[in-house]
C-alpha positions in Angstrom: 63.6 -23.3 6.2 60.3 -21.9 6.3 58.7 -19.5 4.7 58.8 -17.2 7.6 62.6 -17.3 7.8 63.0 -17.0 4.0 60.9 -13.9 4.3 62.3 -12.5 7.7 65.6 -13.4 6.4 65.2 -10.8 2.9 63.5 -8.3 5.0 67.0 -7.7 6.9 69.4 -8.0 3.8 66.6 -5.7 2.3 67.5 -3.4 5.1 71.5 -4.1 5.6 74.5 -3.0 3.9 75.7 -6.1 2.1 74.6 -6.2 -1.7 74.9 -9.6 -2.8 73.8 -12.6 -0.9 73.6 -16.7 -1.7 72.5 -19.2 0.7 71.7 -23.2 0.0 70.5 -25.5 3.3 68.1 -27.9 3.4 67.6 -28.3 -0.6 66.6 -24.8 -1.0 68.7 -22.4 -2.9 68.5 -18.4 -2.3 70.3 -15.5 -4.0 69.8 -12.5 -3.0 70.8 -8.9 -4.7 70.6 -5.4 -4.4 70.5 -2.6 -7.2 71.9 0.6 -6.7 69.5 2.6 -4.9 68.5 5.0 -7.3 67.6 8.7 -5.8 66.5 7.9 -2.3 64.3 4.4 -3.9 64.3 1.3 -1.9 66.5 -1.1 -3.1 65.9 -4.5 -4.2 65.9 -8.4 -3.7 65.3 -11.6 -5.9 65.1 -14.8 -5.6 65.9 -17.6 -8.0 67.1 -20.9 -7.8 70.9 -21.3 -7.7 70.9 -22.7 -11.3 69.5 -20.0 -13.2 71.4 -16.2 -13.1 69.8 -13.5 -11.5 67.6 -12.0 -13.6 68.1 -7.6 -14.6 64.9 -6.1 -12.4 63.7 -2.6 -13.1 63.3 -0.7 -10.6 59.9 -0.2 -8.9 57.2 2.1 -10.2 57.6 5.5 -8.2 54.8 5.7 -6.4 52.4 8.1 -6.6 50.8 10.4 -3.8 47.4 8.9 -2.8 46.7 5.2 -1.4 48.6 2.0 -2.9 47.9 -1.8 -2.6 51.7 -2.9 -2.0 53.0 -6.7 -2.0 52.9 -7.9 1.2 55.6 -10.7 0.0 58.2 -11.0 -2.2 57.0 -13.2 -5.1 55.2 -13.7 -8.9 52.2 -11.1 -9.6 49.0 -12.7 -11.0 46.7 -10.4 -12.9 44.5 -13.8 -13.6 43.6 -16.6 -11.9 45.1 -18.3 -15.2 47.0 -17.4 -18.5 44.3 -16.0 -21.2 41.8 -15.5 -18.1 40.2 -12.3 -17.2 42.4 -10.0 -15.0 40.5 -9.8 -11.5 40.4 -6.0 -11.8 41.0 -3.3 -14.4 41.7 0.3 -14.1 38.3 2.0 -13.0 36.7 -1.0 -11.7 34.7 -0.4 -8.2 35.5 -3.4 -5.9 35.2 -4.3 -2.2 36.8 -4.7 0.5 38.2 -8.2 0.5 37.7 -8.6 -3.3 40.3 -10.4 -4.7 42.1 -8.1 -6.8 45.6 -10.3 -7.6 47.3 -13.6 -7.1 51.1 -13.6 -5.5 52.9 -17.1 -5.4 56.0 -17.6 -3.0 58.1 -20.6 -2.7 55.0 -22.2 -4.6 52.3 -21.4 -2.7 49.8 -18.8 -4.2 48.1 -16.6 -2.2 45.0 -14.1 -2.7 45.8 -10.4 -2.3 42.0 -8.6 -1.1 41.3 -4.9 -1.4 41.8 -3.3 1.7 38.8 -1.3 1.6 35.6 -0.6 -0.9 37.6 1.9 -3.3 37.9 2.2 -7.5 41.4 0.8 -8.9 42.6 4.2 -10.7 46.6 2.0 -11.3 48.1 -1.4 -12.3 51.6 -1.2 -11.7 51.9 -5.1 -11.2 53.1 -6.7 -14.4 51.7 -10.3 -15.0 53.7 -12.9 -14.2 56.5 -10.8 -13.2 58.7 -11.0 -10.0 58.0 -8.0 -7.9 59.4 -7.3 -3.9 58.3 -7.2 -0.4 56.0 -3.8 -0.1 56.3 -2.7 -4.0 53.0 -0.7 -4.8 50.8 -3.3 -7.5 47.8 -1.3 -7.5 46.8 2.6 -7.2 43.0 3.2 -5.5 41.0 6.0 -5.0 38.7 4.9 -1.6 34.6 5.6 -2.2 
């Protein structure tokens, strides 16, 4: 499978009505679950390899009226670009647009996540090396 289908293929179990889901093809192991909605929030899907249990998630920081950087993929937030390294941005810090304000790695790949636009982080809700969801807010901005 590719990346694509893994991704197209949690999108619509994000959005169906079945809670639990496992799936092994091709070497590749995928388990899927969904939490209780809880008041209207969107529910939620991991991934892990079949060997290890499904780990408890919390559910997502609520987000907050004003603009949000949201994970454009399921995956691992990076504060860093390595453990004990600097975080890319703190709360208050001015960046750019196209700075580099995280690192997400999916199905082992790690990918850059830029700032959409020149603006001042005001919220981390990303927690270092923690599995977060497709569209979960990771950063709070204020644009300048």
């Amino acid at each position: 499978m590719t990346n694509q289908e893994i991704f197209e293929l949690m999108d619509r179990f994000e959005r169906g009505s079945i809670r639990t889901m496992r799936l092994s093809t091709g070497g590749i192991s995928l388990e899927l679950s969904k939490d209780a909605p809880l008041s209207g929030a969107p529910a939620q899907a991991s991934a892990s390899p079949a060997a290890e249990a499904p780990a408890q998630r919390q559910a997502a920081p609520a987000r907050t009226p004003g603009c949000v950087i949201a994970a454009p993929m399921a995956g691992v937030f990076y504060a860093a670009s390595a453990p004990g390294a600097t975080p890319f941005v703190a709360v208050g810090d001015r960046v750019k647009q196209g700075d580099i304000v995280c690192l997400m790695e999916a199905m082992k790949m790690i990918s850059e996540i830029p700032a959409p636009c020149d603006c001042i982080i005001t919220e981390i809700y990303g927690e270092n090396g923690k599995l977060v969801g497709f569209d979960e807010p990771l950063f709070g901005y204020t644009a300048c």
